[in-house]
C-alpha positions as YAML, in Angstrom:
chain: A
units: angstrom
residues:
- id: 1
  name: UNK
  ca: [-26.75, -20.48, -16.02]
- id: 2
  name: UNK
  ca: [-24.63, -17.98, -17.62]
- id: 3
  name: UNK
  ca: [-25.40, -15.52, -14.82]
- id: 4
  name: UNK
  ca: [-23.58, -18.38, -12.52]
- id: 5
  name: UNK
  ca: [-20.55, -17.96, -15.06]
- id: 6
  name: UNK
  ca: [-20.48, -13.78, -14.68]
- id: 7
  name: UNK
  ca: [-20.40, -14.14, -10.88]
- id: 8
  name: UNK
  ca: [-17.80, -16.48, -10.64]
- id: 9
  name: UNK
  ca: [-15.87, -15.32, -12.81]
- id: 10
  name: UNK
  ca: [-16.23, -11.69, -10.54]
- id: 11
  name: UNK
  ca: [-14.79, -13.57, -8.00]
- id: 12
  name: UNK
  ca: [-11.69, -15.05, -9.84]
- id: 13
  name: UNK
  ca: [-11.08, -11.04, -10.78]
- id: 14
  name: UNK
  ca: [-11.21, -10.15, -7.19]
- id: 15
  name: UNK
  ca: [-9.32, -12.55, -6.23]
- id: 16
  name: UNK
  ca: [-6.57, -12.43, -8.68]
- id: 17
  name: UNK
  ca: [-6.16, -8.47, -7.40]
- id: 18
  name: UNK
  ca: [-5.80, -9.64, -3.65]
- id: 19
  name: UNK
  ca: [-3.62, -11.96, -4.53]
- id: 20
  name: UNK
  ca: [-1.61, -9.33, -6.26]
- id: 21
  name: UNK
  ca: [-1.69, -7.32, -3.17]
- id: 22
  name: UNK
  ca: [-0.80, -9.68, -0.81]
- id: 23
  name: UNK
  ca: [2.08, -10.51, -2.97]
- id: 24
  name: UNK
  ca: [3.16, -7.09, -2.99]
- id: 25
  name: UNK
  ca: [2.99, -7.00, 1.09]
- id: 26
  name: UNK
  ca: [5.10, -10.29, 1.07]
- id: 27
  name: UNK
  ca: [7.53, -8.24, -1.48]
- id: 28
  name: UNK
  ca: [8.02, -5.17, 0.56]
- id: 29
  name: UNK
  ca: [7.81, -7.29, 4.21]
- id: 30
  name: UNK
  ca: [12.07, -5.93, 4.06]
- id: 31
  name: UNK
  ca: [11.20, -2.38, 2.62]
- id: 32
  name: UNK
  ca: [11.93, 0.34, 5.56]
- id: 33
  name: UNK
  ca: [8.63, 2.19, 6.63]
- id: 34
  name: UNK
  ca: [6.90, 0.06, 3.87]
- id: 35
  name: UNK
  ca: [2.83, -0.28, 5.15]
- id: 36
  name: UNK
  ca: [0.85, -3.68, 4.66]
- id: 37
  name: UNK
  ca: [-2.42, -3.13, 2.23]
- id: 38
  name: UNK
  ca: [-5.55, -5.17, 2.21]
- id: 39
  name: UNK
  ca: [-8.30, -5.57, -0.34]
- id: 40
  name: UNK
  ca: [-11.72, -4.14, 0.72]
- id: 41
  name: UNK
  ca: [-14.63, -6.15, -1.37]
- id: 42
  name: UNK
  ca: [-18.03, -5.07, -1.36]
- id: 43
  name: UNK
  ca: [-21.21, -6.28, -2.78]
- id: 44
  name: UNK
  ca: [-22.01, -5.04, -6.38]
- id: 45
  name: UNK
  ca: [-26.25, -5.99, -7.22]
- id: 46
  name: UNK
  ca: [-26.59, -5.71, -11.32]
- id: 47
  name: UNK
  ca: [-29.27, -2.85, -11.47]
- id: 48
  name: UNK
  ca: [-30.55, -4.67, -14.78]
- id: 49
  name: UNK
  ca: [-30.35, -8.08, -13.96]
- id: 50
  name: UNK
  ca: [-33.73, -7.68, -13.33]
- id: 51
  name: UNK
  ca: [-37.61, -8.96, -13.83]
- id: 52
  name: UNK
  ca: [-40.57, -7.72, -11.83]
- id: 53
  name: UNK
  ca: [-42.81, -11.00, -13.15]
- id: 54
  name: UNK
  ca: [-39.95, -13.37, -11.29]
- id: 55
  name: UNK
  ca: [-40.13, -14.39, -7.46]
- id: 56
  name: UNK
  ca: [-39.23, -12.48, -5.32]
- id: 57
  name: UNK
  ca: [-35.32, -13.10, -4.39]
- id: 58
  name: UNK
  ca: [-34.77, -14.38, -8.12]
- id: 59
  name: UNK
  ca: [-34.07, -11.13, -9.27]
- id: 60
  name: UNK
  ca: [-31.34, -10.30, -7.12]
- id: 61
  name: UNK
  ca: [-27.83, -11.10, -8.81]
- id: 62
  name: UNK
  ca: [-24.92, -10.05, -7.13]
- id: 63
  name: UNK
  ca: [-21.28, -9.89, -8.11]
- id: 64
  name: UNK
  ca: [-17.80, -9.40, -6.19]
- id: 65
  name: UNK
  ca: [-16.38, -6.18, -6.27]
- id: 66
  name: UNK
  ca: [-12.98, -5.23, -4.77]
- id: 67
  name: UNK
  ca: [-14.36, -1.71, -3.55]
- id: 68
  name: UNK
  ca: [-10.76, -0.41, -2.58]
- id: 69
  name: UNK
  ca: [-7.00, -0.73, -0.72]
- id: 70
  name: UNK
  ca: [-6.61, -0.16, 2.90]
- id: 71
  name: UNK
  ca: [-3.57, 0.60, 4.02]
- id: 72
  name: UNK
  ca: [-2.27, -0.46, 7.95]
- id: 73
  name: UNK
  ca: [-0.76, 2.28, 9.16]
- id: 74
  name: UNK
  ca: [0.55, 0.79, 12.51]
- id: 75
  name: UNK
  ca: [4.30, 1.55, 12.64]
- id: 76
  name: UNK
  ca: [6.49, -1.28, 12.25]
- id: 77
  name: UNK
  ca: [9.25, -2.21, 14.67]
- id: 78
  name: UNK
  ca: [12.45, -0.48, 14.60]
- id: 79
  name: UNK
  ca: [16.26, -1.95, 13.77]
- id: 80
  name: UNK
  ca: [19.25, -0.03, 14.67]
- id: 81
  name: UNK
  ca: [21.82, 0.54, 11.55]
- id: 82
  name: UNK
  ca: [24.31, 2.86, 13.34]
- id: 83
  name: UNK
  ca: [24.09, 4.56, 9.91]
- id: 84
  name: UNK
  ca: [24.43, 8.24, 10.88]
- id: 85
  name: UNK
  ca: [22.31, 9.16, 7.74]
- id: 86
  name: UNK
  ca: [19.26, 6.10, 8.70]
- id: 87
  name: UNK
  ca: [16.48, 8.46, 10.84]
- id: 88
  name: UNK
  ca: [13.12, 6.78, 12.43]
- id: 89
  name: UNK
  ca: [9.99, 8.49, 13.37]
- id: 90
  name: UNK
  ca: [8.34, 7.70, 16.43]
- id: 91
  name: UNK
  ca: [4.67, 8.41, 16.00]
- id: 92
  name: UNK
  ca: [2.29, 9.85, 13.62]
- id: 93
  name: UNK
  ca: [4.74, 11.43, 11.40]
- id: 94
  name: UNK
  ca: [5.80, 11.75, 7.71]
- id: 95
  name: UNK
  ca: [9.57, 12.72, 5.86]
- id: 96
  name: UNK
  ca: [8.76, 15.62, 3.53]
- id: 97
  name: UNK
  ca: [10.48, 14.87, 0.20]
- id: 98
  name: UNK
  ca: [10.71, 16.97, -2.53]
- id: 99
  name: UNK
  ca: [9.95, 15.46, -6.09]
- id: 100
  name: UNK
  ca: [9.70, 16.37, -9.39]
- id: 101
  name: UNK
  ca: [5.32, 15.79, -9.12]
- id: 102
  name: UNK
  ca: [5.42, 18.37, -6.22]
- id: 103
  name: UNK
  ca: [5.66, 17.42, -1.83]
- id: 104
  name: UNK
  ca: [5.48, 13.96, -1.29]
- id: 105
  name: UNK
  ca: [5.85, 11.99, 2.16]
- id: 106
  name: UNK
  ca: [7.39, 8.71, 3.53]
- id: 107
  name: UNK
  ca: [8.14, 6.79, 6.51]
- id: 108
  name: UNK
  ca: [11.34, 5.22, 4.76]
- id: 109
  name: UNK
  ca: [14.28, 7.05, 6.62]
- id: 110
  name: UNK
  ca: [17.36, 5.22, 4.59]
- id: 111
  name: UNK
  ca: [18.86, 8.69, 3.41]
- id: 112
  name: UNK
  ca: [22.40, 9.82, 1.94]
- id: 113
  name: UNK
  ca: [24.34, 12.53, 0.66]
- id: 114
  name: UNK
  ca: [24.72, 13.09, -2.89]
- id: 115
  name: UNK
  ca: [27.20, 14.60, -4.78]
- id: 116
  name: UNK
  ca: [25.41, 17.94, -5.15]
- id: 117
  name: UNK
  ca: [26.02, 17.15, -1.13]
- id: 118
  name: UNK
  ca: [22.08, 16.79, -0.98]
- id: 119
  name: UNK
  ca: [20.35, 14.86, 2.21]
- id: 120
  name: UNK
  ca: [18.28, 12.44, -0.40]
- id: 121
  name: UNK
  ca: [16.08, 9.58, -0.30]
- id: 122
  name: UNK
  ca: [17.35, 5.36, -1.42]
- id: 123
  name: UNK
  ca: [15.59, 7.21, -4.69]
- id: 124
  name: UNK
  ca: [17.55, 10.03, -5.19]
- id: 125
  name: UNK
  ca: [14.83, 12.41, -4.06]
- id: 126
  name: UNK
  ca: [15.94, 15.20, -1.72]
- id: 127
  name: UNK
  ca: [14.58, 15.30, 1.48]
- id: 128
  name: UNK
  ca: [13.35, 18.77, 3.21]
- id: 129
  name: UNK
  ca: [14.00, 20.69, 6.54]
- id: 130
  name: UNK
  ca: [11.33, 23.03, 7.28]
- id: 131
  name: UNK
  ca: [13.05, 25.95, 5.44]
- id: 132
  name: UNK
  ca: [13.63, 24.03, 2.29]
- id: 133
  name: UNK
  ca: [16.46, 21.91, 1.24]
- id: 134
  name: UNK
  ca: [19.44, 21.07, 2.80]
- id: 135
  name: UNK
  ca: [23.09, 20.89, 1.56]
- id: 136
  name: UNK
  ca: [26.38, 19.92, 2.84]
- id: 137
  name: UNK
  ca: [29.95, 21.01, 2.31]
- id: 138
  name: UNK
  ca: [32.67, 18.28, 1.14]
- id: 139
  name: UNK
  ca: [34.35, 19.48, 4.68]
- id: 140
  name: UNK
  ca: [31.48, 19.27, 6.96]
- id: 141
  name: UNK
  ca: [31.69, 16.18, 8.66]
- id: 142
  name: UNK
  ca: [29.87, 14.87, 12.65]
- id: 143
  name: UNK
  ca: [26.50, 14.65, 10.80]
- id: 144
  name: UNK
  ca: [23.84, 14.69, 13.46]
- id: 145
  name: UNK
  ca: [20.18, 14.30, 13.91]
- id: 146
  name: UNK
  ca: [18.25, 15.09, 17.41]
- id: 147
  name: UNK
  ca: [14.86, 13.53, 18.61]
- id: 148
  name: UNK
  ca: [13.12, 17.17, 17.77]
- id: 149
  name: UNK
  ca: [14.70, 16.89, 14.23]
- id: 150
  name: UNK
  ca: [17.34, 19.35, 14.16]
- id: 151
  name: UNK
  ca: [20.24, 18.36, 12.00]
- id: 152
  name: UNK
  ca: [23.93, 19.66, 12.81]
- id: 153
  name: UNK
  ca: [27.20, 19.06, 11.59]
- id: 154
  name: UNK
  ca: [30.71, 20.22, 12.66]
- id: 155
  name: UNK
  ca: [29.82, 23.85, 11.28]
- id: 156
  name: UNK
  ca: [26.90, 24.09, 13.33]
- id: 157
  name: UNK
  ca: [22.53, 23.82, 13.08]
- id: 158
  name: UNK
  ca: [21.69, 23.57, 9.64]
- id: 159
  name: UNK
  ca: [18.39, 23.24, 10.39]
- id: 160
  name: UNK
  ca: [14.56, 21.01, 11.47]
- id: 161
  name: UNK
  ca: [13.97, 18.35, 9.40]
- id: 162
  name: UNK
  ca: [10.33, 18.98, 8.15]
- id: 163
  name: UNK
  ca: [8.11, 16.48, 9.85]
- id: 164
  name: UNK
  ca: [3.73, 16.24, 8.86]
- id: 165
  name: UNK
  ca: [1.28, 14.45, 9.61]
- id: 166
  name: UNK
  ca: [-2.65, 14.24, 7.97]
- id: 167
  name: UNK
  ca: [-5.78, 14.53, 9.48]
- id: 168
  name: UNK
  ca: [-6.71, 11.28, 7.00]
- id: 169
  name: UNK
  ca: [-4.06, 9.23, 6.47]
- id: 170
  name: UNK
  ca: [-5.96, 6.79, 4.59]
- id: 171
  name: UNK
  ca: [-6.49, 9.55, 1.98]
- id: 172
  name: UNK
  ca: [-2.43, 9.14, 0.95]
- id: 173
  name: UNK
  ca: [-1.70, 7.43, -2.22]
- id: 174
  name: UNK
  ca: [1.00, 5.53, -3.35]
- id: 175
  name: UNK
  ca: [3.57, 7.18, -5.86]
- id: 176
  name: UNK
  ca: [6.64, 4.25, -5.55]
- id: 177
  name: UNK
  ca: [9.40, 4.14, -4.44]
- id: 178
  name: UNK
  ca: [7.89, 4.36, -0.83]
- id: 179
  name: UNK
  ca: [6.15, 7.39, -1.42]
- id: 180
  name: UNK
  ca: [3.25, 8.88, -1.00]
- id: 181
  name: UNK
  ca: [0.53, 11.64, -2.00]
- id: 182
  name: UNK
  ca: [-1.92, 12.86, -0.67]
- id: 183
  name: UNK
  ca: [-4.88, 15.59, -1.81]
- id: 184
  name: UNK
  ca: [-5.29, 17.12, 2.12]
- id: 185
  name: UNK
  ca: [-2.65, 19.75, 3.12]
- id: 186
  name: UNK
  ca: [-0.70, 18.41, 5.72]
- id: 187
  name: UNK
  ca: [0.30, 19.63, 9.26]
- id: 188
  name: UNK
  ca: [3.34, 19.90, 11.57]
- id: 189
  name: UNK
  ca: [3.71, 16.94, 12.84]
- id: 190
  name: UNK
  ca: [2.71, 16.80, 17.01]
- id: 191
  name: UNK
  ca: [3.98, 14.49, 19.38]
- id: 192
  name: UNK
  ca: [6.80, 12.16, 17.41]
- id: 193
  name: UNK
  ca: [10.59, 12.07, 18.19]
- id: 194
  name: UNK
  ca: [13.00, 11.05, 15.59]
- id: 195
  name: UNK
  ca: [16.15, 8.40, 16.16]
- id: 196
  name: UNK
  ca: [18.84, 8.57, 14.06]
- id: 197
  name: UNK
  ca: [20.96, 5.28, 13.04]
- id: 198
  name: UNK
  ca: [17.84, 3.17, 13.24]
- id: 199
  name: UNK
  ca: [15.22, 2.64, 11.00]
- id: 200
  name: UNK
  ca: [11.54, 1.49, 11.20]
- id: 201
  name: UNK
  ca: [11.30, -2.13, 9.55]
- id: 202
  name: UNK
  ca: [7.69, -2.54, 7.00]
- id: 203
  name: UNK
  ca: [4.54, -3.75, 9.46]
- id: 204
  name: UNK
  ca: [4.13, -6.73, 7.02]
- id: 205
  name: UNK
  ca: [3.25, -10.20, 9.29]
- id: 206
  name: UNK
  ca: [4.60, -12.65, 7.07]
- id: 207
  name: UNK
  ca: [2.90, -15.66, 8.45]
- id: 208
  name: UNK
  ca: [-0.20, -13.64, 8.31]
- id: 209
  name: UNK
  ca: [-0.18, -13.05, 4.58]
- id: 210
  name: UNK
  ca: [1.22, -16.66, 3.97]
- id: 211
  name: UNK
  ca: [-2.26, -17.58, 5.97]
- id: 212
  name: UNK
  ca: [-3.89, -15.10, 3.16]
- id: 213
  name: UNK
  ca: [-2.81, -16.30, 0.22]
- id: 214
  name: UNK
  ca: [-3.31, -19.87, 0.69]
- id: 215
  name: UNK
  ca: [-7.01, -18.79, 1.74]
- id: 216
  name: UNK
  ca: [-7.02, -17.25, -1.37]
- id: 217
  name: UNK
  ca: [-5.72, -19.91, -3.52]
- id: 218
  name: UNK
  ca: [-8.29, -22.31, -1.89]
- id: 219
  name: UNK
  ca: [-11.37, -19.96, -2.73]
- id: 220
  name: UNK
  ca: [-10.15, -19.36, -6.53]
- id: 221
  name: UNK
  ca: [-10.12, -23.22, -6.57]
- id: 222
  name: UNK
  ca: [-13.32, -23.41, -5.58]
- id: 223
  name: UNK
  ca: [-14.37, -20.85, -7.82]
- id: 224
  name: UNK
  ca: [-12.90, -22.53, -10.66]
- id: 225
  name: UNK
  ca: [-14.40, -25.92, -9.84]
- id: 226
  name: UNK
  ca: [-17.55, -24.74, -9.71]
- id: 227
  name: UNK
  ca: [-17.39, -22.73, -13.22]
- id: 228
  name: UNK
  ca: [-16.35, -25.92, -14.71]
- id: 229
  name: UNK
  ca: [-19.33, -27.60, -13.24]
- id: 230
  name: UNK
  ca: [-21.13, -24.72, -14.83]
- id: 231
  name: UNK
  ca: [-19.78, -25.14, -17.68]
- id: 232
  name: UNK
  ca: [-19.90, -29.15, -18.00]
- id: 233
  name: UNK
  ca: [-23.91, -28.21, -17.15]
- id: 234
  name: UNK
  ca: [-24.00, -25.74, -19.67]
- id: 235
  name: UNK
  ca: [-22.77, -28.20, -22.19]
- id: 236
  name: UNK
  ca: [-24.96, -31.74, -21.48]
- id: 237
  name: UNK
  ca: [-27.69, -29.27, -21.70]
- id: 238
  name: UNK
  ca: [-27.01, -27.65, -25.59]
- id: 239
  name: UNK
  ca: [-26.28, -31.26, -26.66]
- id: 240
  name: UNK
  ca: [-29.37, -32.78, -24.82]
- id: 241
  name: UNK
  ca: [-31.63, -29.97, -26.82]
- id: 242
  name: UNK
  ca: [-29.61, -30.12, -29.87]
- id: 243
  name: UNK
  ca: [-30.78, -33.87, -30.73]
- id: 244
  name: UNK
  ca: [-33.62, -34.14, -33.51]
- id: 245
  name: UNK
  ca: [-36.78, -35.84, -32.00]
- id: 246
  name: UNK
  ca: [-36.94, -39.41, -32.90]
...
């Protein structure tokens, strides 16, 4: 009986934390570049829930186990801004940015200068070319940004915007603030094009995750009902053996 209790209540954990996601997708559904996670669950069997003199099959026990996060990396549709400083990757490719924990990479294009006259990230981060940083003049003005990356203003190239791309991206982690890490090296990016004054909207399907968290509220009900029927059980049957013999 109590082992009925453990595994429900596994269940109410797991979903709790994919509920937590999917509220974080809903969140972020207006966050530039932002990618949808899921929950991945996976069977967990209790290694000493256990008893070689029982059945066979009635010594199994089972829990829920939310094993890890994928993360959708289909691009999301792209919005123009006619910002001059708003870029968009087409393809499998990454913004380099530098930060004070090392490299890290995003799809979030929403840049600026500033006042150190610094290309930078909505974060303040600054953003690399493939020689390093990148810094304007108060009098430089016509910023521009081609397809193969190279930025230019009205006193010339001032160089590639660093584009990468991983051999795994579902090895990246999340840092915040729409970045990532990731423990692979990465690689020039191959086959992307960049469009400046547009900007590549999060791939978060709202009705979709509307669809998941009511399917999620509906299984934690029944989870909860039946642990109260557990419970209820649980309780007739301590009061039942807790009565003196006639």
């Amino acid at each position: 009986m109590e082992n009925a209790l453990l595994i429900g209540l596994s269940q109410q954990a797991a979903l709790r934390r994919q509920m937590n996601v999917i509220a974080n997708n809903l969140a972020n559904m207006n966050t530039s570049g932002f990618k949808s996670e899921r929950l991945l669950f996976e069977e967990y069997v209790m290694p000493v829930a256990r008893d070689n003199n029982w059945r066979a099959g009635s010594n199994r026990l089972s829990y829920v186990q939310d094993g890890a996060i994928l993360r959708n990396f289909e691009p999301g549709r792209m919005k123009r801004t006619d910002n001059p400083f708003d870029v968009a990757i087409n393809g499998k490719g990454w913004f380099v940015v530098q930060t004070k924990n090392g490299e890290q990479y995003t799809r979030n294009g929403h840049f600026s200068i500033d006042t150190k006259g610094n290309l930078t990230t909505s974060s303040g981060d600054p953003v690399l070319l493939e020689g390093g940083l990148i810094t304007f003049g108060p009098e430089e003005t016509d910023f521009s940004i081609t397809k193969d990356g190279m930025v230019s203003t009205n006193a010339g190239q001032k160089g590639r915007l660093r584009i990468v791309q991983f051999e795994n991206e579902h090895k990246l982690q999340k840092e915040g603030n729409s970045l990532l890490s990731s423990p692979e090296a990465p690689v020039a990016a191959e086959n992307i094009s960049l469009f400046q004054g547009m900007l590549e909207n999060s791939n978060v399907n709202p009705v979709m995750e509307m669809t998941r968290m009511i399917e999620v509220q509906r299984a934690y009900t029944r989870a909860s009902s039946m642990l109260d029927k557990e419970h209820e059980l649980m309780r007739d049957t301590i009061n039942k053996l807790g009565r003196a013999p006639n």
